[in-house]
Backbone as a ProteinNet text record, in pm:
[ID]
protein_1_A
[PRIMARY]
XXXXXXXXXXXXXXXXXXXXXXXXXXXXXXXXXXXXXXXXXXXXXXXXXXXXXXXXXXXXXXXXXXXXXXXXXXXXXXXXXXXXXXXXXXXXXXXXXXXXXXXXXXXXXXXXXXXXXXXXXXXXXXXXXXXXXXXXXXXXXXXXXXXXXXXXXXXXXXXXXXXXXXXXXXXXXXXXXXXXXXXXXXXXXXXXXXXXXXXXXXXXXXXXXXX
[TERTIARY]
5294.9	5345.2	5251.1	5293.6	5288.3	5129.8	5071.2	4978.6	5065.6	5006.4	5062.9	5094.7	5233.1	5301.3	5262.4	5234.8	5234.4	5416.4	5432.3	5597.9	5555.2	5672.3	5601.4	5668.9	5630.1	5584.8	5798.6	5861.9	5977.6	6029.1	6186.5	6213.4	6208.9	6182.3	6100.8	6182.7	6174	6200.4	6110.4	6104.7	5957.3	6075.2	6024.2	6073.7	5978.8	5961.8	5877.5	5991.9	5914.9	5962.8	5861.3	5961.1	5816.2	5946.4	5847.1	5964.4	6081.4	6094.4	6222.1	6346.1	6317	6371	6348.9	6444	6358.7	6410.7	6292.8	6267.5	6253	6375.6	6382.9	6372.9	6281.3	6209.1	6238.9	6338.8	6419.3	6386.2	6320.7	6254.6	6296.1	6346.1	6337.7	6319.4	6283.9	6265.1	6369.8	6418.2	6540.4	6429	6558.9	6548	6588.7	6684.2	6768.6	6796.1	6876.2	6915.1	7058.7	7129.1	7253.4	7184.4	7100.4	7053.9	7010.9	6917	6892.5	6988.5	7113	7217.1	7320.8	7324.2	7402.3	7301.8	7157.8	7094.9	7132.9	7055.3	7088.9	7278	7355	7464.3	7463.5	7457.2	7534.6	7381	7304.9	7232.2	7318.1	7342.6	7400.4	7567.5	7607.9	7766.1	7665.6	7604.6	7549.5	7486.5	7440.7	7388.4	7464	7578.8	7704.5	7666.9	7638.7	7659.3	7501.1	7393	7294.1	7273.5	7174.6	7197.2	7177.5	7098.9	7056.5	7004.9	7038.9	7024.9	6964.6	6836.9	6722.3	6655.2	6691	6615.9	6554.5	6477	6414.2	6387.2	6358.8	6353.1	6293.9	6198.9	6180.5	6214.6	6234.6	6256.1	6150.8	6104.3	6020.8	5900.9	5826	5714.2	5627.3	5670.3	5601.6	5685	5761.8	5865.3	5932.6	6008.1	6101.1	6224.3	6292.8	6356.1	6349.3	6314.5	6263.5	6345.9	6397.2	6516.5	6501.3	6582.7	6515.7	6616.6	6663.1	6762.9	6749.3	6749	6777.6	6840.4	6924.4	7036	7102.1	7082.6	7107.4	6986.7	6862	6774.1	6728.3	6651.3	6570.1	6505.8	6604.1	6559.3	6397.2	6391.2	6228.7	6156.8	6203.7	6135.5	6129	6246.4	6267.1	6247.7	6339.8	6323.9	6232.1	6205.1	6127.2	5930.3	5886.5	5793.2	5820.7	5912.8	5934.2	5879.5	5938.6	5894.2	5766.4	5740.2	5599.6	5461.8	5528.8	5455	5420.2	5605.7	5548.5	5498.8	5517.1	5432.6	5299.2	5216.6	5056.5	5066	5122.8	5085.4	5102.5	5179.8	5224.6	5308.2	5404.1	5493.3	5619	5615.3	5747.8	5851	5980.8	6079.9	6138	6137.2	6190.3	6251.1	6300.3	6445.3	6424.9	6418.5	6354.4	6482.9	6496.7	6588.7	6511	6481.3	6447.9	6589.5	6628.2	6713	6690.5	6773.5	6651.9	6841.4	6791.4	6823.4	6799.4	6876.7	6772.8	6759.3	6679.3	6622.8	6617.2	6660.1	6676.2	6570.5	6458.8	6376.7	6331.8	6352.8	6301.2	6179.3	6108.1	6017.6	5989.7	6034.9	5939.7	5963.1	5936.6	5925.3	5792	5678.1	5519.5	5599.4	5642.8	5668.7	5731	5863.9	5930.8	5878.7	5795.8	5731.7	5621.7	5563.9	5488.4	5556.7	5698.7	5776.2	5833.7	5863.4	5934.8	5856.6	5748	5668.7	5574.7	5552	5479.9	5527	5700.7	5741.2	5751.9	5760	5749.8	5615.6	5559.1	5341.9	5352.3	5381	5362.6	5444	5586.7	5666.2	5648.4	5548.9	5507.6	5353.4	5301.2	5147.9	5197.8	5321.2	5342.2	5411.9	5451.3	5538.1	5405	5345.7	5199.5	5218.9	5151.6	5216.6	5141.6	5222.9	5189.9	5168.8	5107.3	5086.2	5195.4	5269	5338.5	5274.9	5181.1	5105.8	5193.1	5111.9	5173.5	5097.1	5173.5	5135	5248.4	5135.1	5258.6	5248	5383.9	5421.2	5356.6	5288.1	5297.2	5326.1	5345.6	5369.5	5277.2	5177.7	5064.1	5077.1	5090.3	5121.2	5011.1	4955.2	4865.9	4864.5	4781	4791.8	4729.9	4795.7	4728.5	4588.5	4482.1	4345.9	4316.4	4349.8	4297	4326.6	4395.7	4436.4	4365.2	4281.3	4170.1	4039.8	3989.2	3868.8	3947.5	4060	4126.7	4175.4	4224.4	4315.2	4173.2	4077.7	3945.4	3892.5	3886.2	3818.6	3946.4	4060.9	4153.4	4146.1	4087.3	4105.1	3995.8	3927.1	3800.6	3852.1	3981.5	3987.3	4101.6	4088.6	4251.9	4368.8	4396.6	4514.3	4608.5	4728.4	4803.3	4890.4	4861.7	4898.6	5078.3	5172	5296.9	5377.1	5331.4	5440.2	5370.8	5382	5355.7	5482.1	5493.7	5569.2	5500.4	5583.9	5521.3	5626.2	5606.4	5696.7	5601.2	5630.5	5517.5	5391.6	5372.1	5261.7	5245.1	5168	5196.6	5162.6	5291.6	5320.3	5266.9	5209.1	5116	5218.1	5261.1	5354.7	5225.1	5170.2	5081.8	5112.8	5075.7	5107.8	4937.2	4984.5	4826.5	4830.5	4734	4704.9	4709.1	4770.5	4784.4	4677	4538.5	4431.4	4377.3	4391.7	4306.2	4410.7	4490.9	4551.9	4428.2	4329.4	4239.9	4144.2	4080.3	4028.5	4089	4239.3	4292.2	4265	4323.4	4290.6	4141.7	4066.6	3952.2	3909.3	3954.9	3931.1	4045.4	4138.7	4201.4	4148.2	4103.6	4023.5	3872.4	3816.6	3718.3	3728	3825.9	3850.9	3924.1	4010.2	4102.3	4041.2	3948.9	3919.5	4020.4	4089.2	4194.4	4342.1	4332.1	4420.8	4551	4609.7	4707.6	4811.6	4943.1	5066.4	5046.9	5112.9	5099.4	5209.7	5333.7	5437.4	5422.5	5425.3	5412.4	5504.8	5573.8	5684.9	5602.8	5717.1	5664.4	5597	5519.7	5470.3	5579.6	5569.5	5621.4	5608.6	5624.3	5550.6	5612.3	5483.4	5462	5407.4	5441.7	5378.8	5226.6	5098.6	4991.9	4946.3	4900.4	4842.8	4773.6	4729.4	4652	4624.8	4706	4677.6	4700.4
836.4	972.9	1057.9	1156	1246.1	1287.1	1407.5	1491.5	1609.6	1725.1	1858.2	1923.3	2011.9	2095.9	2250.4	2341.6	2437	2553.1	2601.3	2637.1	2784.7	2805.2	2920.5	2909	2987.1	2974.5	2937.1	3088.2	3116.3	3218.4	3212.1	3292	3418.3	3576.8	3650.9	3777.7	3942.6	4029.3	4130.9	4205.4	4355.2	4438.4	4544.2	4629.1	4802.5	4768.8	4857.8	4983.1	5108.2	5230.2	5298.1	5229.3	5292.4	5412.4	5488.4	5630	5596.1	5641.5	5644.6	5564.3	5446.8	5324.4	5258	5191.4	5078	4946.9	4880.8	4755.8	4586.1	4549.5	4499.8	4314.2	4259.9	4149.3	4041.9	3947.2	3851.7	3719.2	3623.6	3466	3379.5	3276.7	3172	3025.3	2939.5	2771.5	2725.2	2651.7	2603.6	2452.9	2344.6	2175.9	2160	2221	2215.6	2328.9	2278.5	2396.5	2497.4	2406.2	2396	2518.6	2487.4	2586	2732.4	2695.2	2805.2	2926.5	2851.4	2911.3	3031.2	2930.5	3009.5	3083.5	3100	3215	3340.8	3284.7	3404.6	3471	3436.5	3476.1	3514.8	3491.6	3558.9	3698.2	3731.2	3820.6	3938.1	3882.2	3942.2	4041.3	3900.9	3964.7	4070.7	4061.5	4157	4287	4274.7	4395.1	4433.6	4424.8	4414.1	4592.5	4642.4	4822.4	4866.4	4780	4759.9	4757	4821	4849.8	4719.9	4652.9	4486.4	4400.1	4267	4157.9	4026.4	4094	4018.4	3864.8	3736.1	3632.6	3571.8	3460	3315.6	3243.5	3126.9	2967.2	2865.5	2800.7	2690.1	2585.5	2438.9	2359.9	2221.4	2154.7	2002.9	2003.8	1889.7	1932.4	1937.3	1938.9	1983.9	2101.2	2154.8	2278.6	2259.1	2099.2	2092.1	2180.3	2245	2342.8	2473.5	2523.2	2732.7	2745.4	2851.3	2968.5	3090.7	3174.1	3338.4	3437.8	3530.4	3633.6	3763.5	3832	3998.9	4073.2	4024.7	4078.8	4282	4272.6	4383.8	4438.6	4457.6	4488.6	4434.6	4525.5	4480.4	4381.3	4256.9	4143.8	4114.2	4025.1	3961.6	4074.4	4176.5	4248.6	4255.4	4168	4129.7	3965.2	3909.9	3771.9	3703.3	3710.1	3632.5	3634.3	3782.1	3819.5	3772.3	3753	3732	3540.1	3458.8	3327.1	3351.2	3432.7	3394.8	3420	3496.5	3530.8	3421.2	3334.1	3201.7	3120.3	3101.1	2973.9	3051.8	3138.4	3199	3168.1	3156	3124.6	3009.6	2960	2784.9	2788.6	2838.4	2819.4	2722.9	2628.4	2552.3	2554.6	2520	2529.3	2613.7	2740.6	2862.4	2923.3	3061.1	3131.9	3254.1	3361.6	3470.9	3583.6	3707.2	3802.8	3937	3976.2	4123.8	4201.4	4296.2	4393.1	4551.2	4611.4	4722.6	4817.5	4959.4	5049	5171.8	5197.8	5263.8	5448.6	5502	5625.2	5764.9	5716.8	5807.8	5820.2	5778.9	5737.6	5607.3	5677.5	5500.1	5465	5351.9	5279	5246.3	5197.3	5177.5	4985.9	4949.8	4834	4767.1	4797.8	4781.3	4803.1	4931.3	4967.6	4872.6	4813.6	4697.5	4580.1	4529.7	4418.1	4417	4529.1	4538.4	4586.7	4592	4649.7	4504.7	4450.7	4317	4179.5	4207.5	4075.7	4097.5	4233.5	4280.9	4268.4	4291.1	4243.8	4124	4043.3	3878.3	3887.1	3920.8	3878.2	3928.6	4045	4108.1	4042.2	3973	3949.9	3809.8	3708.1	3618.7	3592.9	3730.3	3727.9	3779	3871.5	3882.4	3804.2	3680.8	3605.2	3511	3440	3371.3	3199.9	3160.4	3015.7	2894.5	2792.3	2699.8	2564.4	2474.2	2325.4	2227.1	2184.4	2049.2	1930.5	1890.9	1775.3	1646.5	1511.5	1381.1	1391.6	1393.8	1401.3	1294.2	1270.4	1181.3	1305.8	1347	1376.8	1321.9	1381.9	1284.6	1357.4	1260.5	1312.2	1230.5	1317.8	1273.3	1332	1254.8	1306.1	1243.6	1334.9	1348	1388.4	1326.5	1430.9	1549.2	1649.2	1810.1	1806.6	1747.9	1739.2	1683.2	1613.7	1584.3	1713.5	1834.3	1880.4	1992.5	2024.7	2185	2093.6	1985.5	1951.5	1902	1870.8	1826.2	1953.6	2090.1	2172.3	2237.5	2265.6	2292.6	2245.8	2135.9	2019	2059.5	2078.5	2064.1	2195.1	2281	2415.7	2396.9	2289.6	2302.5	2213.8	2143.2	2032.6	2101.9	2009.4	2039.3	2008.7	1927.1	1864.6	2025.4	2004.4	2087.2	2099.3	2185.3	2173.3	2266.5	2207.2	2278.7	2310	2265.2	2260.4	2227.5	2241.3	2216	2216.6	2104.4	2079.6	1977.9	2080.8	2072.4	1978	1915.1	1843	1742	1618.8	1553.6	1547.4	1561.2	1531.8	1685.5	1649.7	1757	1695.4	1702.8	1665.8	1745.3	1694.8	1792.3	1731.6	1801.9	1763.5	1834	1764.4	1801.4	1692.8	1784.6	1701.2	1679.3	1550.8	1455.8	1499.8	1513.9	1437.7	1311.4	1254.8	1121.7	1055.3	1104.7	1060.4	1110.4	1188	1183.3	1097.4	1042.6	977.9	900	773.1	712.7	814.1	904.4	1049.5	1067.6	1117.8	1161.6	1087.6	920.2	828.9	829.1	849.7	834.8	955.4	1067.7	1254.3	1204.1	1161.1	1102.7	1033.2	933.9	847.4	948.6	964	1030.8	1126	1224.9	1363.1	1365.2	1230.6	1181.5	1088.2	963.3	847	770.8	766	701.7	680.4	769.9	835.3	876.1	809	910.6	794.8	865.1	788	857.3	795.9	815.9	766.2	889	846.1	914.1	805.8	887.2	829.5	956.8	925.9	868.1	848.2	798.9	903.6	881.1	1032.4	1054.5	1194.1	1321.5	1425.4	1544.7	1562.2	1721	1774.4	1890.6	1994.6	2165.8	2225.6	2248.4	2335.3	2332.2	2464.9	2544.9	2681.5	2679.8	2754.5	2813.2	2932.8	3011.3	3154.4	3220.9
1191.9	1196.3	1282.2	1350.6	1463.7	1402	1469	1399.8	1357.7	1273	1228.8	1365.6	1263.7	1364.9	1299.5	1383.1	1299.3	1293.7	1176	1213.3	1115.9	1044.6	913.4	743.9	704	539.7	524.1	573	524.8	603.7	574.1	625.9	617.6	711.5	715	792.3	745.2	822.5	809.8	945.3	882.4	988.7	1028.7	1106.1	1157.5	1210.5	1350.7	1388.8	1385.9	1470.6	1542.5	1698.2	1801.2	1858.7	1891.8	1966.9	1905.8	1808.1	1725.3	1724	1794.6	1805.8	1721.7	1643.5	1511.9	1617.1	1555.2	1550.5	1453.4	1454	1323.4	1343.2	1320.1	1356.2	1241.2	1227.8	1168.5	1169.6	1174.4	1168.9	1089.1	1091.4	1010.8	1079.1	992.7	1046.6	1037	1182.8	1214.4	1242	1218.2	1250.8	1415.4	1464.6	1583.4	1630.9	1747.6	1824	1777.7	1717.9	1659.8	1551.8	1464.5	1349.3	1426.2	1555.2	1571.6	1663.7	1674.3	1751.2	1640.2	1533.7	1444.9	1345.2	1345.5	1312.1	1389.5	1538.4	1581.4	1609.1	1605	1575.7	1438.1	1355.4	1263.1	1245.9	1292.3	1268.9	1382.2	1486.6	1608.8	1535	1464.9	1365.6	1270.8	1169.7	1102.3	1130.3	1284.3	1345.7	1416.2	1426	1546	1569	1556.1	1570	1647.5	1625.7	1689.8	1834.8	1895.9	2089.1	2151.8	2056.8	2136.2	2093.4	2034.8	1918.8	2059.8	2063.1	2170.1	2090.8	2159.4	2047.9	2119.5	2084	2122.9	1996.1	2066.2	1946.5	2020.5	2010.2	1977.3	1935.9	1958.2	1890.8	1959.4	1849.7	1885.4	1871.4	1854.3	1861.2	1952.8	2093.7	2175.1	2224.7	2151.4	2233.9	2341.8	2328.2	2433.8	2491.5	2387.5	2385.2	2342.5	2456.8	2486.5	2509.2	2453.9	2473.5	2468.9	2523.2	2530.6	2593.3	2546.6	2579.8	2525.4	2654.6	2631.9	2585.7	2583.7	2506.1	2557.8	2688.1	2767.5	2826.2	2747.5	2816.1	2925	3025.4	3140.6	3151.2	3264.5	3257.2	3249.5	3094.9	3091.6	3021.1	2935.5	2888.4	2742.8	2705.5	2567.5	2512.3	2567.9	2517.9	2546	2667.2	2734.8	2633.3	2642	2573.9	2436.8	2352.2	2202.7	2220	2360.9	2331.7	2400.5	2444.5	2440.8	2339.3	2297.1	2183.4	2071.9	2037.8	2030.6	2028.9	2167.1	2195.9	2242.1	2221.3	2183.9	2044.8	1945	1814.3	1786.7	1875.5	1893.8	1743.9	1751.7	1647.4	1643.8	1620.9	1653.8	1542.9	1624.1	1518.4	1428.1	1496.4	1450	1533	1506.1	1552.3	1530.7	1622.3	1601	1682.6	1593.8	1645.4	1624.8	1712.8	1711.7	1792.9	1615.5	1670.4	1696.2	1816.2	1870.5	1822.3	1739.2	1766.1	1793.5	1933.2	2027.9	1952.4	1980.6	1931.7	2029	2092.9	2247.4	2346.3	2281.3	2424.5	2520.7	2638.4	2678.3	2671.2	2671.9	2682	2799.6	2894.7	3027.2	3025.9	3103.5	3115.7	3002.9	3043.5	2948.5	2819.8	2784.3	2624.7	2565.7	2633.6	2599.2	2546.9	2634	2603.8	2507.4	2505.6	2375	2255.4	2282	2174.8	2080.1	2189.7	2141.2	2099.6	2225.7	2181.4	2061.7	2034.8	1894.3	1768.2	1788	1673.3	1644.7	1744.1	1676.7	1636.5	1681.2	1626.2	1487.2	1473.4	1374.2	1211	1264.8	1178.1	1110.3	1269.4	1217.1	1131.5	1135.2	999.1	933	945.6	771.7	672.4	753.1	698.6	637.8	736.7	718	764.4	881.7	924.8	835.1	874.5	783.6	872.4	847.8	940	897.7	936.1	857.7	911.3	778.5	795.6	743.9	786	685.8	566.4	438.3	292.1	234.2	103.7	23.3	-138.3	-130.7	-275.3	-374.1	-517.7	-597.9	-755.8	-815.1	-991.1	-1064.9	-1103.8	-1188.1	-1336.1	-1375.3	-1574.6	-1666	-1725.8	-1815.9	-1942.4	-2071.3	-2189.6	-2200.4	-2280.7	-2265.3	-2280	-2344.9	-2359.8	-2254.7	-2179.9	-2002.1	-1908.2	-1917.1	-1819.9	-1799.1	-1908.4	-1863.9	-1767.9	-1799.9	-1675.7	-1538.1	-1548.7	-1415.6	-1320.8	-1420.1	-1336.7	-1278	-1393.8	-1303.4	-1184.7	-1186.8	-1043.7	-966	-995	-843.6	-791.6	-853.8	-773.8	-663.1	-614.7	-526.6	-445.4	-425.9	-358.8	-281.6	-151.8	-75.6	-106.5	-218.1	-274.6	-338.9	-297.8	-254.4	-436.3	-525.2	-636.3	-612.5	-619.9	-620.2	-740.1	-815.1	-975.8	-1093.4	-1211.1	-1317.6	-1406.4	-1480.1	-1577.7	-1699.1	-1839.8	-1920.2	-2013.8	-2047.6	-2142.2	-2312.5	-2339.4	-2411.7	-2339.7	-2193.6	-2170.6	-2044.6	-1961.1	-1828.9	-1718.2	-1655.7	-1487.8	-1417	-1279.1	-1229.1	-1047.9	-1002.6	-872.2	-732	-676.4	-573.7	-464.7	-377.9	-214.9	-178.2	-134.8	-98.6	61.8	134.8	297.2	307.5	371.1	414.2	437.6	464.5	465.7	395.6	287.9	145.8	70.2	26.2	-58.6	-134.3	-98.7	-204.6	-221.4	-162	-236.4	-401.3	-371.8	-456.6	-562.4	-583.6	-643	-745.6	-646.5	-690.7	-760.4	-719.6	-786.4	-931.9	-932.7	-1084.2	-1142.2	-1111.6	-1218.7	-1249.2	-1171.1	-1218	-1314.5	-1313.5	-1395.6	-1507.4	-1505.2	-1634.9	-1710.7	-1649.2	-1704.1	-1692.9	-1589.8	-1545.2	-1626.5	-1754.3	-1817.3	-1789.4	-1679.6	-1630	-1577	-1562.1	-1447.4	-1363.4	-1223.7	-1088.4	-1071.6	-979.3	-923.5	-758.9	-666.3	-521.6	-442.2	-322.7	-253.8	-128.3	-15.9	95.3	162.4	255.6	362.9	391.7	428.3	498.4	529.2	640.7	681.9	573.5	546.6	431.3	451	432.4	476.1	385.4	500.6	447.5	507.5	406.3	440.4	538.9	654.3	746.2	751.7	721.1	758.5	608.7
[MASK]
+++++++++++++++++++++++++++++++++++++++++++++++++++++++++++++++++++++++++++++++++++++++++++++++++++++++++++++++++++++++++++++++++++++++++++++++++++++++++++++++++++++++++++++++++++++++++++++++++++++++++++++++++++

């Protein structure tokens, strides 16, 4: 499996008013192009009354497929700046719509581009990006008197704690790194006394905090 891609947490909107123009900055993680076609359409149907439903996307993991449109504005002052903004954060595999309603002043060519390519920057830290590394899932179940020295020790480790479930015993659902997997192994036996089941899926690739 590949190395990490970086993409983002979820899907995401903020919205910006520069000179009384709002600015309304829309993101989500698309698989394809197909996904990221009918994002930006149906945001385009939803803003239909909007002066200009400006996008770009990504797709692959080297960003084989860039896309980018103005959506009326002055050619290269909208879309174009939104994928680049992108690919400066190296974001892959997302779908981005900044919709502009206009406020009665113009912006200028400069204003534009810091209008548009700001709202992608901006929309993608507040959302917060993420790495999709190779991890293997796992379900580690324990009895309740094993689980106060274990939940302690895992708060210091990189093992990715996602769920807790409580039933006769407590399931603990955390995503491994593919190269910590015998780490992990070895951080369980140590902290349980080897006390425990272990159910793990195949790798895949999982998101992992960065920002």
């Amino acid at each position: 499996m590949t190395d990490s891609v970086i993409t983002i947490k979820d899907e995401h909107i903020i919205e910006n008013v520069i000179s009384k123009s709002r600015f309304i900055a829309h993101i989500k993680p698309v698989h394809n192009e197909d996904e990221a076609k009918a994002f930006i359409e149906a945001k385009k149907k939803e803003h239909r009354e909007a002066t200009h439903n400006c996008s770009a996307y990504t797709i692959g993991d080297t960003m084989l497929i860039q896309k980018a449109h103005d959506d009326g504005e002055p050619s290269g002052t909208a879309g174009v700046p939104m994928l680049e903004m992108l690919k400066k954060l190296d974001v892959h595999d997302v779908a981005v719509v900044v919709t502009r309603y206009f406020g009665g002043i113009k912006l200028g060519t400069g204003g534009l581009i810091r209008a548009y390519g700001g709202a992608v920057r901006d929309v993608i830290q507040d959302v917060g990006r993420v790495a999709l590394r190779p991890a293997v899932p796992v379900r580690i179940s324990m009895a309740y008197d094993l689980t106060g020295k274990f939940e302690y020790e895992l708060q210091s480790t990189t093992f990715m704690l996602r769920d807790t479930a409580y039933t006769e015993q407590v399931t603990y659902h955390i995503d491994v790194l593919e190269e910590e997997y015998e780490a992990f192994i070895q951080f369980a036996n140590q902290h349980t006394q080897g006390k425990y089941t272990l159910e793990a899926d195949p790798v895949m690739r999982l998101p992992f905090d960065i920002d």
